[in-house]
C-alpha positions in Angstrom: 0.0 0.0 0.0 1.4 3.3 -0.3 0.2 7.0 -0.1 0.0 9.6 -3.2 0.3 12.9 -1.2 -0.8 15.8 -3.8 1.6 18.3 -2.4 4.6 16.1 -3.0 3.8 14.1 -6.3 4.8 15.0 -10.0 2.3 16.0 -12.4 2.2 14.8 -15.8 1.9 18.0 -18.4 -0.6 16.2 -20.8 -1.8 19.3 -22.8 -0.8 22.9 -22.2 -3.0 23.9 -19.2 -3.5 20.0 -18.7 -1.8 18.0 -16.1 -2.7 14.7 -14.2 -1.3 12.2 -11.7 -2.8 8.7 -10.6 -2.5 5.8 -8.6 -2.8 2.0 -9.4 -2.7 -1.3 -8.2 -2.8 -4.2 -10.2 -6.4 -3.9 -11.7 -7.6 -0.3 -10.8 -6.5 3.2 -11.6 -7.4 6.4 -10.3 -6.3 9.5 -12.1 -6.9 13.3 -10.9 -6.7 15.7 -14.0 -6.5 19.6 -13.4 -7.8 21.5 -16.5 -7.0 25.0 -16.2 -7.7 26.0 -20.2 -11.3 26.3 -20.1 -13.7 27.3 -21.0 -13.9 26.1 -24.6 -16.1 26.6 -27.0 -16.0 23.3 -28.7 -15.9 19.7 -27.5 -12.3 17.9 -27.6 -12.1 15.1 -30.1 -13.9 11.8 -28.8 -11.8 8.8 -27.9 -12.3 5.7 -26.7 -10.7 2.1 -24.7 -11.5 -0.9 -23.6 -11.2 0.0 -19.9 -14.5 1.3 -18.0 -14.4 4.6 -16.3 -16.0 6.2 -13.5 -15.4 10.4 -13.4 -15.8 12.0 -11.0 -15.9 16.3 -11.1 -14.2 17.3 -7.8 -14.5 21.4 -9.1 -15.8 23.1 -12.3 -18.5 22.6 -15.0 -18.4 20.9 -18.0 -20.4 18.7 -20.7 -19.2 15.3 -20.4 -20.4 13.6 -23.7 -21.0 9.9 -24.0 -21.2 8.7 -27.6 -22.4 12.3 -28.6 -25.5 12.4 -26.0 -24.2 15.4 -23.5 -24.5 15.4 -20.0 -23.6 18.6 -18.0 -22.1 18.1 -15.0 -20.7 20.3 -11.6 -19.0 19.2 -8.2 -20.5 16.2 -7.0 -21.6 14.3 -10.2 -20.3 11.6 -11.6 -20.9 9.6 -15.0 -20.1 6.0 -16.0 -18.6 4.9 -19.4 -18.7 1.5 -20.5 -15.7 0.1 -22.6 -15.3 1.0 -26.1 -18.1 3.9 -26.2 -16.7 7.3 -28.0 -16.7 10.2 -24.9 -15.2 13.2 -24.5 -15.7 16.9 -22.6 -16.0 20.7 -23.4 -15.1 22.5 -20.3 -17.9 25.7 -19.1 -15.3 26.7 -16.2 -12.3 28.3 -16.3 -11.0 25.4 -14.3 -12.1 21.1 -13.8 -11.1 18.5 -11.9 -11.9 15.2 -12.8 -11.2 12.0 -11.0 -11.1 9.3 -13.7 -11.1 5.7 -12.3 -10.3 3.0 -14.6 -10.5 -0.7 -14.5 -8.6 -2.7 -15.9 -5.5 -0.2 -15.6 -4.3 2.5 -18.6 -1.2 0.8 -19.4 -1.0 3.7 -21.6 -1.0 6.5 -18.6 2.3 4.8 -17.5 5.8 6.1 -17.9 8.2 3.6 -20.0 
């Protein structure tokens, strides 16, 4: 078991005004990501992987869409996305925080 304390761990510069850090164990990840570069006025591209999420928005608005159906969302809320279905956001708030949990783990998320 160990501890991720925020103050002390390295974030991950995924975009400019876009950084995240996470935790795993064998089979689960959580991931906090900090969007500072809202708000936009369009949608990011939609991905999608095999893994199913759970977000949570710890701060901010945004529309969280889930295979183009949107769903706004504010502190508090939370959406579930299965595996393989197209999602993505369009942040209303200057700045978001999202805790993404994934299962089985983003292989991808991990440094080499």
């Amino acid at each position: 078991m160990s501890a991720i304390k925020q103050a002390e761990v390295a974030r991950e510069t995924i975009a400019p005004g876009r950084t995240r850090y996470l935790a795993h164990t064998d089979h689960l990840m959580m991931v906090v990501i900090d969007f500072e570069d809202g708000p936009a006025s369009q949608p990011d591209p939609p991905h999608s992987h095999p893994h199913e999420q759970v977000t949570y928005v710890a701060a901010g608005e945004l529309l969280f869409f889930l295979d183009q159906e949107p769903h706004r969302l504010g502190p508090g809320d939370m959406i579930t996305v299965p595996p393989d279905v197209p999602h993505t956001i369009q942040l209303l708030s200057e700045r978001v925080r999202l805790v993404d949990t994934f299962s089985p783990i983003r292989e991808d998320f991990l440094k080499a």
